[in-house]
Structure formats: structure tokens, C-alpha cells
N, CA and C atoms as an extended XYZ file, in Angstrom:
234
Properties=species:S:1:pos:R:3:atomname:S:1:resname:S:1:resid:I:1 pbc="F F F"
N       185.134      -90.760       85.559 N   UNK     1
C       186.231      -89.947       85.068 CA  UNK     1
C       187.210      -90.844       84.319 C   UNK     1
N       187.572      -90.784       83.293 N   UNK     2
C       188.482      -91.113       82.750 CA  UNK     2
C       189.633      -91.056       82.317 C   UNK     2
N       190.488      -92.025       82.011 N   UNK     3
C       192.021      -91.585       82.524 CA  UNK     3
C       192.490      -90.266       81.901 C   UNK     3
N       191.516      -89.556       80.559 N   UNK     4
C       192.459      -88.599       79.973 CA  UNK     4
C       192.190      -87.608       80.812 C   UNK     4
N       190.734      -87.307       80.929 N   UNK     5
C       190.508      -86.456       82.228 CA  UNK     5
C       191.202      -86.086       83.617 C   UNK     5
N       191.265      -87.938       83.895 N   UNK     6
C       192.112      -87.419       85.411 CA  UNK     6
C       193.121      -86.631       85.300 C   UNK     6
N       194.375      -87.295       84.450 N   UNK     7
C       195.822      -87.072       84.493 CA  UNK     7
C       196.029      -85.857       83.250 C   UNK     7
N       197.009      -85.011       84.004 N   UNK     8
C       197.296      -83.302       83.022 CA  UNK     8
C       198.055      -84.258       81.307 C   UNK     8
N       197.877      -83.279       81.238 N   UNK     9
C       198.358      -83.374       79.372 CA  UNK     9
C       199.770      -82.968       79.171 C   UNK     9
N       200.388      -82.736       79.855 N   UNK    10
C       201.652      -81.992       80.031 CA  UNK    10
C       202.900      -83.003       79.331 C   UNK    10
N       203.545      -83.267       78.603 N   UNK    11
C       204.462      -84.273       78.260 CA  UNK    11
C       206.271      -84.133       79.283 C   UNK    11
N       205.876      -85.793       79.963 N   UNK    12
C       207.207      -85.013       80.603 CA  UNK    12
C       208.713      -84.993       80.215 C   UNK    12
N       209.646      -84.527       80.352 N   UNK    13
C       210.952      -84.655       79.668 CA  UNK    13
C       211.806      -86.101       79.624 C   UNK    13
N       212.549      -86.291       78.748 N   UNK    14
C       213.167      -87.271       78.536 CA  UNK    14
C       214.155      -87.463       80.144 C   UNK    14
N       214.227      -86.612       80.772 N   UNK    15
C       215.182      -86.879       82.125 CA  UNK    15
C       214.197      -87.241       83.355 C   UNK    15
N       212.880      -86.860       83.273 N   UNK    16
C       211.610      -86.791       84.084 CA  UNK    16
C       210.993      -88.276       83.592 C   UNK    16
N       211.653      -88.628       82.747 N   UNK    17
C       210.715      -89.647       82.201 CA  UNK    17
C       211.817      -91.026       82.529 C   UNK    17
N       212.805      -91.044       82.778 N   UNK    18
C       213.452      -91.764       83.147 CA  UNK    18
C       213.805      -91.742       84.713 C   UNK    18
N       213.236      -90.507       85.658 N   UNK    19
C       213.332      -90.907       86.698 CA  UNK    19
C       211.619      -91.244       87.266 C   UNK    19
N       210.576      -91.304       86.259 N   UNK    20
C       209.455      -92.330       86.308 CA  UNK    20
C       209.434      -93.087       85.862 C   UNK    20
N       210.506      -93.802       85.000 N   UNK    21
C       210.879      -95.138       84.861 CA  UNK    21
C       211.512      -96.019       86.343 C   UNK    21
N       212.095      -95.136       86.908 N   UNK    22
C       213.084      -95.557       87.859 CA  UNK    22
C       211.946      -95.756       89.090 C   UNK    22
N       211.210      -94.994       89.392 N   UNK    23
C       210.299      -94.663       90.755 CA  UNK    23
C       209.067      -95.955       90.496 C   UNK    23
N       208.910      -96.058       89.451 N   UNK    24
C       207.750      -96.961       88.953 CA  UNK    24
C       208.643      -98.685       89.123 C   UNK    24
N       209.601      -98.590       88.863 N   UNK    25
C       210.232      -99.844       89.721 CA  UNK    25
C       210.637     -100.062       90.890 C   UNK    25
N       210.047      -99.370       91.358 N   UNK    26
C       210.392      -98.966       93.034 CA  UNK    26
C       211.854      -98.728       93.767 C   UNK    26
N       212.452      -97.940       93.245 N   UNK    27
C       213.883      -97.545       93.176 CA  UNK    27
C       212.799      -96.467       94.366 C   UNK    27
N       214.134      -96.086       95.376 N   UNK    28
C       213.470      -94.967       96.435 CA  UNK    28
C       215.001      -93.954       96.040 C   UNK    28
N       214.303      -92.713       96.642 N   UNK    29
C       214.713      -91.156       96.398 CA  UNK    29
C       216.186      -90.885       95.892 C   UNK    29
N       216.761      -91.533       97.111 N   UNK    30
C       218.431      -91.984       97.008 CA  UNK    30
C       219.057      -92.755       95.907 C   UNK    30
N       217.968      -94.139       95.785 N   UNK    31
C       218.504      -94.788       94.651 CA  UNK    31
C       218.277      -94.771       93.630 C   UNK    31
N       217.240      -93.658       93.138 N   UNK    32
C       217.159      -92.591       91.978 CA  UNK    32
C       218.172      -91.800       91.430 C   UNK    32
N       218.420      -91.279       92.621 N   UNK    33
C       219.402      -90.233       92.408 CA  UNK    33
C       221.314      -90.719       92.004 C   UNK    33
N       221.449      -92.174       92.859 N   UNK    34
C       222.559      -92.809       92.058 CA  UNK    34
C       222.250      -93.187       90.583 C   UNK    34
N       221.420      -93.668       90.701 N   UNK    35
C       221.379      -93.961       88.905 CA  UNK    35
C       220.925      -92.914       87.627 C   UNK    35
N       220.865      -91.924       88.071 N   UNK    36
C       221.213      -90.589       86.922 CA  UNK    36
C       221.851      -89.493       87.491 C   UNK    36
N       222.982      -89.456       88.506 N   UNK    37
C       223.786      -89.089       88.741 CA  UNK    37
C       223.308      -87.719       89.376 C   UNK    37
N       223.030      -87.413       90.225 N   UNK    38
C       222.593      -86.226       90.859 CA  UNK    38
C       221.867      -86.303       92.625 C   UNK    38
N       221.683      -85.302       92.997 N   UNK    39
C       221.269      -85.653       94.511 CA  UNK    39
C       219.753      -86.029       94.804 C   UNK    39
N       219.555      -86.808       95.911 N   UNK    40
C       217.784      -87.068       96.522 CA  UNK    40
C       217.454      -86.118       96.614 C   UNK    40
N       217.582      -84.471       96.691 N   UNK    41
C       217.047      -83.460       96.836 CA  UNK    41
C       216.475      -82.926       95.278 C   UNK    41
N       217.488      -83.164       94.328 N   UNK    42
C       216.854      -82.834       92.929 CA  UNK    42
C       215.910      -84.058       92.334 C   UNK    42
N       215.923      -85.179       93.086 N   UNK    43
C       214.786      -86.437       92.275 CA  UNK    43
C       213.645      -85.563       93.290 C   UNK    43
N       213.398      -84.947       94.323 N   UNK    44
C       212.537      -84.158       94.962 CA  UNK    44
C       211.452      -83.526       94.347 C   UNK    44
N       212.723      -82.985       94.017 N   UNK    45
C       212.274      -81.505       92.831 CA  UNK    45
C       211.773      -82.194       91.721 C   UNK    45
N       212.761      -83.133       91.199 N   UNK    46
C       211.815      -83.451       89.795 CA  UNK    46
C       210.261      -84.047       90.061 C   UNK    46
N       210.169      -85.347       91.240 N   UNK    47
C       209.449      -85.510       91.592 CA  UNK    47
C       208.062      -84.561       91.555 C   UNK    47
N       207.884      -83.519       92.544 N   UNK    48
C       206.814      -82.601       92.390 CA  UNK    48
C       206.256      -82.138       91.182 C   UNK    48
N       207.783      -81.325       90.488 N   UNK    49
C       207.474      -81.390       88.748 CA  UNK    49
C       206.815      -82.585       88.076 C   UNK    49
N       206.806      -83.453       88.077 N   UNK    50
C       206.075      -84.753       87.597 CA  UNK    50
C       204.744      -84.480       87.702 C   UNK    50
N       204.437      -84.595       89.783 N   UNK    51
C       202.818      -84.751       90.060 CA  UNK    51
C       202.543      -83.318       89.383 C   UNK    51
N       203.155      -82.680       89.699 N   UNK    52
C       201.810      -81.634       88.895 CA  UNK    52
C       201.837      -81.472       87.685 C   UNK    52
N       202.773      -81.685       86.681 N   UNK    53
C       202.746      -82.114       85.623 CA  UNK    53
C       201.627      -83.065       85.184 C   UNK    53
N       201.517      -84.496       85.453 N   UNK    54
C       200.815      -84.896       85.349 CA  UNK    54
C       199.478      -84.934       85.844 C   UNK    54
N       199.352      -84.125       87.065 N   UNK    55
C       197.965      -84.354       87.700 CA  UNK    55
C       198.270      -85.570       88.924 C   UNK    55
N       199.446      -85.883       89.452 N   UNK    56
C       199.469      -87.157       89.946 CA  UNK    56
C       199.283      -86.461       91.652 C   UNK    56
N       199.107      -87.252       92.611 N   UNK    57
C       199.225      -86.773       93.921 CA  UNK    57
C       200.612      -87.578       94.473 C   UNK    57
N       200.611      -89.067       94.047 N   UNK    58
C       202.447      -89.727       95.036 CA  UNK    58
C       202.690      -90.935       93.999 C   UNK    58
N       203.816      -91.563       94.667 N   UNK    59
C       204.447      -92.740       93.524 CA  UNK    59
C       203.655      -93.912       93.303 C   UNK    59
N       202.098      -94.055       94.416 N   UNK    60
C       201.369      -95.324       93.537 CA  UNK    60
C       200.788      -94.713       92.048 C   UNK    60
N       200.251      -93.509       92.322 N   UNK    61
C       199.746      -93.190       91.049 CA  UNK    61
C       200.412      -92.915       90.156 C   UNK    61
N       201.874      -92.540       90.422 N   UNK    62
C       203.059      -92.361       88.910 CA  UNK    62
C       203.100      -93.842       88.668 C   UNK    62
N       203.290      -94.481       89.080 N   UNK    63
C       203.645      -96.314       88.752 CA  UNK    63
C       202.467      -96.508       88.120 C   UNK    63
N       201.156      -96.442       88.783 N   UNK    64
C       200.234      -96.747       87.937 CA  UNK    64
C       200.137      -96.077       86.842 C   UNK    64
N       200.281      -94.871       86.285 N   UNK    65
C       200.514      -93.806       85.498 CA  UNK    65
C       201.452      -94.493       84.303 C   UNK    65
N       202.686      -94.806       84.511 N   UNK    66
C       203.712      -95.387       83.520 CA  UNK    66
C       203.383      -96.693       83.324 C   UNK    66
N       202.665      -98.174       84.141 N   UNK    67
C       202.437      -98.672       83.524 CA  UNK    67
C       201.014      -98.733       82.517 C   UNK    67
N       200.523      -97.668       83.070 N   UNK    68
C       199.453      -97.908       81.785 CA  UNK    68
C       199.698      -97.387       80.241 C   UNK    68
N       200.578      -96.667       80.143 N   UNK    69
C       201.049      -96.272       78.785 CA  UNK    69
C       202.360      -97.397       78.453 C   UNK    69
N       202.710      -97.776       79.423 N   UNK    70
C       203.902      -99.227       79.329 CA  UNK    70
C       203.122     -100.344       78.467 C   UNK    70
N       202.179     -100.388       79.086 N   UNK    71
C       200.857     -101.797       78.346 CA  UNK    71
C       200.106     -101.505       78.040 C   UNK    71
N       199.727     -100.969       77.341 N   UNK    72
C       198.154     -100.132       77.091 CA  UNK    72
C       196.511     -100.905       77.335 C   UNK    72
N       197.430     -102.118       77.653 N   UNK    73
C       195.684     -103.325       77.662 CA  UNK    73
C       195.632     -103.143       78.869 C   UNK    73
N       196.256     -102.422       79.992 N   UNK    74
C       196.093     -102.444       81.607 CA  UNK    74
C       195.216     -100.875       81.760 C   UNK    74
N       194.167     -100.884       82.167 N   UNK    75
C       193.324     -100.080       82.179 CA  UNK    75
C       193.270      -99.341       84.122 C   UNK    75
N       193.380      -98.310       84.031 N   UNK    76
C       193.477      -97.346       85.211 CA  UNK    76
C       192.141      -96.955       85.417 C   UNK    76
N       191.505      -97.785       86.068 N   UNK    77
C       190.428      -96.577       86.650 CA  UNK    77
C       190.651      -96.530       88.410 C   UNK    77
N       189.344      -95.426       88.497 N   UNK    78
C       189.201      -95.015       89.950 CA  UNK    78
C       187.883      -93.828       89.969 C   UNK    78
């Protein structure tokens, strides 16, 4: 299976995309939520919106997810 296969096609938003910038550096729920100003209950929410957005199941596979479009020579399989 390959990565286009695995992961949905869905493009995520410029606010979704900066709190998978944030999660992919291992920032946790709370300290998401200080740095774009809103509560751990809405990085929640965005959270879920993400995995199924993307097809993802939890935050190893969003991290792995952002850095492979981060570097494109780092190849995702499974």
C-alpha cells in the first residue's frame, strides 16, 4: 500500500495545519492549545477532524504524516 493510498486526500486547513505542526513536535493537548490560543478540548476536536481527514488513527502517524511532506526524501511505509 502506498502512502497515497493509505492516507485520505482531504487538504487540511491552515489552523489544522498548524496544530499538526505543533503535535508533530510533540507539543501535548494543553500545550497546543496555549500556543493558538484556545482550549485542550477544541485541539480534541480538531484533532479527530485531522485523523479522519487524513485517514490517520493517533499522533505517531500525524508526525509521521507531516514529516513526510516536510522532507519528501523520508519515505513512509508500512
Amino acid at each position: 500500500m502506498s502512502a497515497t493510498e493509505r492516507y485520505g486526500t482531504r487538504v487540511p486547513s491552515e489552523r489544522e495545519q498548524r496544530v499538526i505542526q505543533l503535535v508533530a513536535e510533540g507539543l501535548k493537548n494543553r500545550e497546543v492549545a496555549e500556543a493558538i490560543g484556545t482550549t485542550e478540548h477544541v485541539v480534541k476536536n480538531y484533532l479527530r477532524v485531522i485523523y479522519d481527514k487524513l485517514g490517520l488513527w493517533n499522533r505517531v502517524e500525524l508526525a509521521l504524516w507531516y514529516e513526510s511532506r516536510r522532507n519528501p526524501s523520508v519515505l513512509v511505509t508500512q
